[in-house]
Structure formats: C-alpha cells, structure tokens
C-alpha positions as CSV (number, residue, x, y, z in Angstrom):
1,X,0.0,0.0,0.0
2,X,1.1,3.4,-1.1
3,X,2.4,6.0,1.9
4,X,-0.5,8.3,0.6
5,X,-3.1,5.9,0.4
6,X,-2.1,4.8,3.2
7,X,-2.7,8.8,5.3
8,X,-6.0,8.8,3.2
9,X,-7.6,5.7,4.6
10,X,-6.6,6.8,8.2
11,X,-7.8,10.7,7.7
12,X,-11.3,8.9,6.3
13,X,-11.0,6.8,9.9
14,X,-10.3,8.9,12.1
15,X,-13.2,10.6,10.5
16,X,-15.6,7.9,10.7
17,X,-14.0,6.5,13.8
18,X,-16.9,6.1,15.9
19,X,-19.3,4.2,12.9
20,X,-16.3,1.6,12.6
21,X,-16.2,-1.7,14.4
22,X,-13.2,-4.1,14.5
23,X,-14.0,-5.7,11.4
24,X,-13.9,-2.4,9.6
25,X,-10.9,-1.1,11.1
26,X,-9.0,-4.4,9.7
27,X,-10.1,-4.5,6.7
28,X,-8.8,-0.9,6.0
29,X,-5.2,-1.8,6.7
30,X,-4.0,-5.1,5.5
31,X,-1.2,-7.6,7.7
32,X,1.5,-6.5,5.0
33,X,1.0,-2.8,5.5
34,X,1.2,-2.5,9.2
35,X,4.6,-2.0,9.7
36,X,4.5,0.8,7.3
37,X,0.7,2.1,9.3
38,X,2.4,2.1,12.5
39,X,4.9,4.7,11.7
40,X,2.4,7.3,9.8
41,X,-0.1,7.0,12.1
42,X,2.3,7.7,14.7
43,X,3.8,10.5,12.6
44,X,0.2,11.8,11.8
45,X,-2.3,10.8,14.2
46,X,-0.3,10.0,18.2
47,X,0.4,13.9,18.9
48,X,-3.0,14.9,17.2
49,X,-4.0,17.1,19.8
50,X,-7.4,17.5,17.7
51,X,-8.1,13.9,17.2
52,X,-7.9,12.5,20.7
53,X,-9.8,15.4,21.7
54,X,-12.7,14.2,19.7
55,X,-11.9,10.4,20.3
56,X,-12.7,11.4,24.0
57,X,-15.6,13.5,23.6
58,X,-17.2,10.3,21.4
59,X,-15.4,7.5,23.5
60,X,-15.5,8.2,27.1
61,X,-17.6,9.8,29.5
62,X,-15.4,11.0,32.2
63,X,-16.3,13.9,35.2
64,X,-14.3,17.1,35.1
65,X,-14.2,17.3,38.9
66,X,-10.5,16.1,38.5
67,X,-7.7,15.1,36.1
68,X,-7.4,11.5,36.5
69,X,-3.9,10.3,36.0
70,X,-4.5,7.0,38.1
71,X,-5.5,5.0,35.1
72,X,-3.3,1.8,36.5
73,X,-5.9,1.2,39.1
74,X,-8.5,0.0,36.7
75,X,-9.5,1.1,33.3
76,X,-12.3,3.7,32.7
77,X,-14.7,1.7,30.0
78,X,-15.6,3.6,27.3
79,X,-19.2,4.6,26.2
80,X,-19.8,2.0,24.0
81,X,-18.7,-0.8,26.9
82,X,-20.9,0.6,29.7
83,X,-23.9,0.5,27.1
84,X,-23.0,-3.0,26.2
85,X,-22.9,-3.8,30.2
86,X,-25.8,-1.8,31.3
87,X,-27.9,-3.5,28.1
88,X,-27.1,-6.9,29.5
89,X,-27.4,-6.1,32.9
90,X,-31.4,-5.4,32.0
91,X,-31.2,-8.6,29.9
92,X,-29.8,-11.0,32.4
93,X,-32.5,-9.0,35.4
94,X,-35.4,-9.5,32.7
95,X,-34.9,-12.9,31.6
96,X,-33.6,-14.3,35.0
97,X,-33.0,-18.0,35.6
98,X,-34.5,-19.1,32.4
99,X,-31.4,-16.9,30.3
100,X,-28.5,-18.0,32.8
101,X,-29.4,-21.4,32.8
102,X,-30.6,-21.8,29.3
103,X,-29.7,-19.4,26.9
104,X,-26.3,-17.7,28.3
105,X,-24.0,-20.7,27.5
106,X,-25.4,-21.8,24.5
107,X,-25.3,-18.2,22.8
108,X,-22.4,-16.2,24.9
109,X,-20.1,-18.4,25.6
110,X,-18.8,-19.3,22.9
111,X,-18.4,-15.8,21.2
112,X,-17.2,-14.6,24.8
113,X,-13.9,-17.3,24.8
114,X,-13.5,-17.0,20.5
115,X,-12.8,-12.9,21.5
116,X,-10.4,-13.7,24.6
117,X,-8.7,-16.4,22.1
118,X,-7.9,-14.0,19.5
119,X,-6.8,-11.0,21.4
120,X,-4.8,-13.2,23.5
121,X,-3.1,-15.5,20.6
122,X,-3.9,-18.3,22.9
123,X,-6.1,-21.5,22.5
124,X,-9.9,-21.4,24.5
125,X,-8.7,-24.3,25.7
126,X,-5.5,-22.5,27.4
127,X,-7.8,-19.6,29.0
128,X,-9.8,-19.0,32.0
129,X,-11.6,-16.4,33.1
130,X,-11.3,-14.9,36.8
131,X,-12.1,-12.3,38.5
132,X,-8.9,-10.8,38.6
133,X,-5.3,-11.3,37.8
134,X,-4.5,-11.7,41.9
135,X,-7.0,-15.2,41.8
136,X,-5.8,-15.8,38.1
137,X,-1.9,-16.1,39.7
138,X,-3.1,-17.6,42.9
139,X,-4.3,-20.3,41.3
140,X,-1.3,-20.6,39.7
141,X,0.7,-20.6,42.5
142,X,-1.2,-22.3,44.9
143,X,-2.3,-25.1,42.2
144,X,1.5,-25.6,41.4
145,X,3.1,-29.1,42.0
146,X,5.5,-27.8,44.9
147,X,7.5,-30.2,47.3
148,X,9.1,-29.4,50.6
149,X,12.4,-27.6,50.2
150,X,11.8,-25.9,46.6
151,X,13.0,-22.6,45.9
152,X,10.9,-19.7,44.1
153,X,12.8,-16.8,42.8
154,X,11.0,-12.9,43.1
155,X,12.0,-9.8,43.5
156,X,11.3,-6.5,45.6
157,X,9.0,-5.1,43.1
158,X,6.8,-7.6,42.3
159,X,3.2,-7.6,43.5
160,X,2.9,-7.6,47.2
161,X,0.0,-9.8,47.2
162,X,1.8,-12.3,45.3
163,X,5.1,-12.4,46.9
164,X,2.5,-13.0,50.0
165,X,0.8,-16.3,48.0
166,X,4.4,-17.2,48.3
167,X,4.8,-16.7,51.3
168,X,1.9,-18.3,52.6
169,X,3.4,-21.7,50.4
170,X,6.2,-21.0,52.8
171,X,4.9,-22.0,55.9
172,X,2.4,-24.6,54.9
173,X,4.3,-26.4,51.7
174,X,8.3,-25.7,53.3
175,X,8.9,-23.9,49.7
176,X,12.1,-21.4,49.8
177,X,11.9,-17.6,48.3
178,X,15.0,-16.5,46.8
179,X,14.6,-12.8,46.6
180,X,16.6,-10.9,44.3
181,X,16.8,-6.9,43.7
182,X,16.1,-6.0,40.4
183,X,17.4,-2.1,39.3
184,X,14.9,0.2,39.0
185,X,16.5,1.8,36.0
186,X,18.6,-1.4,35.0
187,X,21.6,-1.1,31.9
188,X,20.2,-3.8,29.8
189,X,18.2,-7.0,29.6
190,X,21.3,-9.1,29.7
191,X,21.6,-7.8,33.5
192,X,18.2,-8.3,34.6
193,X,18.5,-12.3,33.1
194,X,21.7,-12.2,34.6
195,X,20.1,-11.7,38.4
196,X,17.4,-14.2,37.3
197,X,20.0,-16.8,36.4
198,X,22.7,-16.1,38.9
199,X,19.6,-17.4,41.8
200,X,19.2,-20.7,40.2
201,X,20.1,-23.6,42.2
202,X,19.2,-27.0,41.5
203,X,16.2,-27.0,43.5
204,X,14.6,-24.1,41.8
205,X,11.2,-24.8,40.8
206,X,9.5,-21.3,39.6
207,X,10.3,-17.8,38.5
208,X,7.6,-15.2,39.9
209,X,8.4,-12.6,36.7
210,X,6.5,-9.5,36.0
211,X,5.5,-8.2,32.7
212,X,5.1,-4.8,33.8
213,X,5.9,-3.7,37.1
214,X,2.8,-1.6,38.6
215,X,5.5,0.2,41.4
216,X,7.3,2.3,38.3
217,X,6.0,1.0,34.9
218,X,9.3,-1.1,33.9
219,X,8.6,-3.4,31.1
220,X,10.4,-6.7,31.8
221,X,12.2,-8.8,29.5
222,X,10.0,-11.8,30.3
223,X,10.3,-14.0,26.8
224,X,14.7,-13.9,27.3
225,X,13.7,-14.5,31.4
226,X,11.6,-17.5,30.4
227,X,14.1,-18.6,27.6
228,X,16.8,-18.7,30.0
229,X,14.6,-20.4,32.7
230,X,13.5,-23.0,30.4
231,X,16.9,-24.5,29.0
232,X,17.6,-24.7,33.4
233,X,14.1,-26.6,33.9
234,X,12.6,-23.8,35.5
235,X,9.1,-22.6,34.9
236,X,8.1,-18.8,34.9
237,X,4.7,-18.1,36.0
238,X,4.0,-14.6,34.5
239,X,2.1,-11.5,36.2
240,X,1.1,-9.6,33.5
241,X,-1.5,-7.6,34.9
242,X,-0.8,-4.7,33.5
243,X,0.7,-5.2,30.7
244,X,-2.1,-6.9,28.6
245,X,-3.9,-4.9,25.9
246,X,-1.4,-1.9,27.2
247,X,1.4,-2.9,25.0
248,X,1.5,-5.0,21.5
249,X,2.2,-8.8,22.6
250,X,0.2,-12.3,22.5
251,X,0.2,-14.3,25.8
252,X,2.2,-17.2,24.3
253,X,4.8,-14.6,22.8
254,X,6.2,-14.4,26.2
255,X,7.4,-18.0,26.2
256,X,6.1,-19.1,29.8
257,X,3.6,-21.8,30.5
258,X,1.9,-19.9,33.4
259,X,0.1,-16.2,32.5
260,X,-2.3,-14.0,34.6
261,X,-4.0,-10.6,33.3
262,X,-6.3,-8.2,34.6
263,X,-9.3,-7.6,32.0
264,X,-10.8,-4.1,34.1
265,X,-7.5,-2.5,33.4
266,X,-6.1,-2.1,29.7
267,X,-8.7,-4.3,28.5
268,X,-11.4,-1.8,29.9
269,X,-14.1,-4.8,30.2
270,X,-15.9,-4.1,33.4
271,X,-14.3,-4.2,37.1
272,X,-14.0,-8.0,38.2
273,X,-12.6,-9.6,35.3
274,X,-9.1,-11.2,35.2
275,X,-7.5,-14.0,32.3
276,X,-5.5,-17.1,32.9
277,X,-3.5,-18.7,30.7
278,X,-1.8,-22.2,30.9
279,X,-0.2,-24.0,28.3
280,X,-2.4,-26.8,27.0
281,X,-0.2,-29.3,28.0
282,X,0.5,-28.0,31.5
283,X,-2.9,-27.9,32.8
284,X,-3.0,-31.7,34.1
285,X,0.0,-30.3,36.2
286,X,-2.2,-27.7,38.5
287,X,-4.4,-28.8,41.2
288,X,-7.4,-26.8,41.7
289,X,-7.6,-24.4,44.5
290,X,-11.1,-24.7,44.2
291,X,-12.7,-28.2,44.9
292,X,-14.1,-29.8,41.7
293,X,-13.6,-33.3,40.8
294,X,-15.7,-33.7,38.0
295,X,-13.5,-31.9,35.2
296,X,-10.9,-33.8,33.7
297,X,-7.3,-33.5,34.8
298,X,-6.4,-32.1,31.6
299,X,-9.0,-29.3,31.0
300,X,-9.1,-26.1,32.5
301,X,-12.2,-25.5,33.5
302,X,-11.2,-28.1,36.7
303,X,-9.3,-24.9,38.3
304,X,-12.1,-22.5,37.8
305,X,-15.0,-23.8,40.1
306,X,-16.1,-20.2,41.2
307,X,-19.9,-20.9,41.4
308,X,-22.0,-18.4,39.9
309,X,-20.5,-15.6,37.9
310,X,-21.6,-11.9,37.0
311,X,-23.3,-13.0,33.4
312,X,-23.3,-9.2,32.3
313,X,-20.1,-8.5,33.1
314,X,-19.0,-11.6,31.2
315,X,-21.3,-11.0,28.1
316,X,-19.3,-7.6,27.8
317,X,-15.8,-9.2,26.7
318,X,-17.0,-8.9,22.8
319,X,-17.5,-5.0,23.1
320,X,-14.2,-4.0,24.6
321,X,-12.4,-6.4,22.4
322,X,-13.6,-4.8,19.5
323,X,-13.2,-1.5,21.3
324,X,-9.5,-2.6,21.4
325,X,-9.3,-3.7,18.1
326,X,-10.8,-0.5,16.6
327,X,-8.1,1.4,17.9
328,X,-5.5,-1.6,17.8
329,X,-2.9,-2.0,20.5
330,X,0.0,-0.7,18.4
331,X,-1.5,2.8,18.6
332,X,-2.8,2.6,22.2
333,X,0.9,1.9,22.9
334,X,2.3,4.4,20.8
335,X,-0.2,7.3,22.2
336,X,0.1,6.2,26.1
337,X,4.3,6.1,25.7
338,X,3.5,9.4,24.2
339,X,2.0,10.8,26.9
340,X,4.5,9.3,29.5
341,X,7.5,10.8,27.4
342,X,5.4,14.5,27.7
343,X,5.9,15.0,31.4
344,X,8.9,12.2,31.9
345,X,11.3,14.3,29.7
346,X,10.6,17.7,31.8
347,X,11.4,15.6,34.9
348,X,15.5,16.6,34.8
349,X,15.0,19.7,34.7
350,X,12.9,20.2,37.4
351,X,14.1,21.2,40.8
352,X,14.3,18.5,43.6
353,X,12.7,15.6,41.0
354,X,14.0,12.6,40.1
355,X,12.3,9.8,37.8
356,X,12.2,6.7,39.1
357,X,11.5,5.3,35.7
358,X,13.5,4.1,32.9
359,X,12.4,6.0,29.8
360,X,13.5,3.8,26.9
361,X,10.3,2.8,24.7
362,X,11.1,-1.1,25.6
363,X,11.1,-0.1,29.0
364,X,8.0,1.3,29.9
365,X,4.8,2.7,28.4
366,X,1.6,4.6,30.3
367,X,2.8,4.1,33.9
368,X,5.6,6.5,35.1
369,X,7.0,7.6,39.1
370,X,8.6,10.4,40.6
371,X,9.4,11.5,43.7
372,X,10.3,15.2,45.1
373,X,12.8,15.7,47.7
374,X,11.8,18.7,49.3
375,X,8.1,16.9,50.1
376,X,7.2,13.4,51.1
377,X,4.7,11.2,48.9
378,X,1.9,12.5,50.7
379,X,2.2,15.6,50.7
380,X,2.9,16.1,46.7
381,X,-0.3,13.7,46.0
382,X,-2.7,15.8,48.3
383,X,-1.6,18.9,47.0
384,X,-1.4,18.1,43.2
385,X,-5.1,17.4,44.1
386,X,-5.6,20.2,46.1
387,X,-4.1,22.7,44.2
388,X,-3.8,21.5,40.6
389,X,-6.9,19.1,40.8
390,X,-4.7,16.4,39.7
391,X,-5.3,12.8,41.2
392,X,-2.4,10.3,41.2
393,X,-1.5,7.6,44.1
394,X,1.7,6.8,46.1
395,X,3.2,3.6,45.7
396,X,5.8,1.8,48.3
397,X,8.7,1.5,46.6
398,X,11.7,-0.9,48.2
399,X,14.3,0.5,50.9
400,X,11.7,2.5,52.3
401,X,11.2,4.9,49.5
402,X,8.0,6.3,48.2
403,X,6.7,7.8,44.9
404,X,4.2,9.3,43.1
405,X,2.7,7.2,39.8
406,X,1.3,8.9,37.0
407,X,-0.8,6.8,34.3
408,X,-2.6,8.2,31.6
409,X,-5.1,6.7,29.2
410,X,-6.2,7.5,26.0
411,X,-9.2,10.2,27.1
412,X,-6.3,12.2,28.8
413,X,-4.6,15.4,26.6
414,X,-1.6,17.2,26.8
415,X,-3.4,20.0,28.5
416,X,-3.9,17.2,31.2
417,X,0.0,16.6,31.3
418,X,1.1,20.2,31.2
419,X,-1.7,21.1,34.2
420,X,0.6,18.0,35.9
421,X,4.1,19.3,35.3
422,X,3.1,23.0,36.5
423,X,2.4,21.6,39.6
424,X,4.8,19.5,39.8
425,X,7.3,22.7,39.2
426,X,5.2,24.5,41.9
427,X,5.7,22.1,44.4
428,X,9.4,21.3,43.8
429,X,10.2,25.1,44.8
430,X,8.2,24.4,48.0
C-alpha cells in the first residue's frame, strides 16, 4: 500500500471512527501494510492534539471534577462498553433464571472465549476467566506441583500480594523464596536475566516474573527470562496484569507456561474480570484451589469452580475487544508512551525531581514515578489534588522509598500533562 493511500484511509477513519467496528478497522489496513501504518499513524495521528480530543468526547464519559492520571488502578470503559454492560445487565435482570441457565451458555459463551482467544493468541482451551489477575496467579501458584524444600525466585517489586501467596506456600508447603533486587533503572536486559540466572540452584522450581511492574511501569524482559529459565528446567509463571492490551504482545509470545492478566484495566471490560492462561499441555500439572472433581485433569475449567458468575459482566468481553481492536494495541501503545515521554522528559530539569523510571520505549509505556525531595509522597499527591486538581496515588517503593505514579489513558490530553508538570514545578520550589 502506497504511503499516501495509506494517510487517506486513516484521515477517512479517524473521521468515521466512531461508525467503525473491529471488522472495519482491519479491513482498511492489510497484515503486509502494518509495519508501514504504525509509523504514519504515529507520525500523523499519536500527537493529534485535535483527534484524541474528539476520540474522547465520542469515546469516554469521564467527570471534570479532577484530572485522573490513576489509570493503573483499573480502566475507565468507554461509552460503547458501559452501554453494552448496562444493556445486558437489564437482559440478564429480565430474563432471569431461564437466560442464565438456558440461553447464556449456549449463545455467549462461545463468542465470549473465540474474543479472549484472538486478542490473547492463545487456545480457548488455554484460557480462564477470573475475576482478577491476583485469583488468576493464585491459582497458579497455589495449584503448582510444589514439594518441601523448593526454591521460588522474586523480587522486591513484584506484586505484594503475590510475593505473599508465596509466602503463605512458605509455611504450609516448606517452599524457599529466593529474593533478588532487580534495578529500577537497569543497563540492559542481559543484566536483569543475569540476576534471574545467577539465583538458580538445583532446586529451583519457579520464576515469579513481572511483565510490567505496577511500582514504576518497567517493562520486563520476560520472553529472554523465560528462555533462560526454560533451557535450566525452570518454569516462569507470568504476572502480567498490567501489561495486557497496554502494549503490542500475544500471551504465548512471552514464552512461559503460566500467565495472569487483569481484564478491568487495559482491557477496559468491566471491574471483576481477570485471564488465565496455561499451556495446553501443563494444565494436568495444576491442582485446583477450588474443589471440583468432576473436570478432567487435563481441561481447564477443573481450576475454575467459582460458582455463579456476574453473566453481564461476562457477556461484555466482545464489546471491549472490539473496542481494542478499533483502535489496535500498536497505537494505544504508541499514544500512552506518548503521553508518558510528555511529562517524563521535563522531569531533569525540574528542581528537587527525580524519575524513578527508565524511559526507553522497551522499557516502559503509560505508567511513570517520581518522587520530590523537598516533600514526602503524601504531601505532593494531596496537593497536586488540592491545588492542581490532579489525582495520582503513592506507591511503596523498596528501601523505604515512596513515589508518586502517574498513568494516563487514552481520554487524557496534553493539556492534562502540562496542568501535571506545572504543579509538579510548583511544588518542587516548596
């Protein structure tokens, strides 16, 4: 496809973006022209002020009480994925019993699973749905063939509540943590599967790896970590809870057996929705946490006996896939890292700031932390809101620090950014 064919399809799209679904969007740009896509659009569309404006005002329905720059929590659903969930919410209410029992599996389900399996790159048979990625990696972790005396590498920045699943394994399976300290702005992936491979013993088991840390928004090199685990014997059970549908990857790309996702963040499917992924030919490996002993050992529905399930939030997954797919993940990476880069780049030369996160594009995306040290945590996020009506959280950060993380999403502007980095300024004089 020609260059300028190419910028006349996308000005027609972004045109008639809100009247296209997924299937419309992929016809207009073939597999062989999306190299050559990604970079116009990002030339031509990512810092297009104009367009996101009006993607927002037809996309999202967000207050103006505050600038909301806490997007890691969970994902704000746009319009057209609350209208899906509230028309199924009436469905499910009107049709009761008769539609849960009857009708939901034999016309949802299936369409539900075919979306997750093609966003995902995975099998249905590899997925599972939870309600979030802490009970998708719990599983994993508690369902995980374990013996007295095996070690489990982590490190300092990886989820607290599953470094304390671990923990748990510790005193009631004998297991041994190996914790490592991974750099918060390392020098290269070689040294990060260097610290990973220098805490193998022969009686490591497992490899707690994160895709994304959610302390400071560092990408991880999880396909050479589970590469390198792999030719030792060592699985790698993957938290990617933040990085799925945030950044361009399938599931099985990563190269681990073991994957949990969050679906109410990136995803921006309704809260209580979570993903789990196990290689087909691992499942008959986990026990389920959940007692159930009439699945077969090799089938993954035997580790997800939850009992009854919200069917409207469920029946939503379609919607904010196609959602997804309209925009496409490459350019929902390419505008969040453009946002980040905004306010990250300004950081240096800002009195009494420091970034606490790497800036190269493989290294992070949306999710960025600073700190000030004229002001604790505290103070700076109460007074960004205060002052600057800017809302962003502290996160616990290892050796006792503390910083402030910033995550955009696609509804925020520049205007947004530049309201953050002028009070930033302020308060660093302070």
């Amino acid at each position: 496809m020609k260059r300028r064919s190419i910028l006349q399809k996308l000005a027609a799209g972004a045109l008639s973006l809100p009247l296209m679904n997924s299937k419309g969007w992929g016809e207009m740009l073939s597999q062989e022209s999306l190299a050559e896509w990604k970079d116009e659009f990002s030339l031509n569309r990512i810092q297009d002020e104009d367009f996101w404006k009006k993607f927002k005002q037809t996309h999202y329905d967000i207050t103006d009480k505050w600038i909301n720059l806490e997007n890691g929590y969970f994902g704000v659903q746009p319009k057209m994925v609350v209208e899906a969930y509230t028309e199924f919410i009436h469905k499910v209410n009107n049709e009761n019993s008769g539609f849960a029992r009857r009708d939901f599996y034999r016309e949802n389900n299936g369409p539900i699973m075919d979306a997750l399996a093609a966003f995902s790159g995975a099998d249905r048979e590899e997925l599972l749905i939870t309600r979030n990625a802490t009970e998708a990696l719990n599983i994993l972790i508690q369902g995980y063939p374990f013996e007295k005396g095996d070690e489990v590498i982590l490190h300092d920045q990886d989820y607290h509540s599953m470094i304390e699943a671990f923990e748990m394994l510790e005193h009631t399976k004998g297991i041994v943590i190996k914790r490592i300290e991974v750099p918060m702005i390392p020098e290269s992936d070689a040294q990060i599967v260097r610290l990973y491979e220098e805490a193998i013993t022969p009686k490591t088991k497992c490899i707690l790896a994160t895709h994304l840390i959610h302390l400071t928004g560092q990408i991880m090199p999880i396909k050479a970590i589970a590469d390198m685990a792999k030719s030792k014997g060592v699985d790698v059970i993957v938290d990617a809870a933040h990085s799925f549908a945030h950044i361009d990857f399938k599931v099985p790309d990563l190269g681990a057996d073991f994957v949990g996702v969050n679906l109410h963040k990136w995803f921006s499917a309704p809260i209580g929705m979570g993903l789990m992924y196990v290689k087909k030919e691992r499942i008959k490996d986990l026990k389920p946490m959940f007692g159930d002993v009439g699945q077969p050992e090799g089938r993954i529905n035997k580790l997800g006996h939850f009992g009854t399930l919200s069917f409207p939030t469920l029946m939503t997954v379609p919607k904010a896939a196609e959602f997804n797919n309209m925009v496409t993940i490459p350019v929902k990476e390419a505008r969040l890292r453009y946002l980040q880069n905004y306010w990250t780049k300004e950081i240096a030369g800002i009195e009494n700031a420091e970034l606490l996160t790497p800036t190269d594009p493989k290294r992070s995306c949306a999710i960025a932390t600073f700190k000030l040290h004229n002001l604790d945590a505290d103070d700076v996020i109460k007074r960004l809101y205060d002052e600057h009506s800017v809302f962003t959280v502290k996160r616990k950060l290892p050796k006792g620090e503390e910083g402030i993380r910033v995550t955009p999403n696609l509804y925020t502007s520049t205007a947004d950014v530049d309201r953050l980095l002028e009070g930033i300024k302020e308060l660093s004089k302070g």
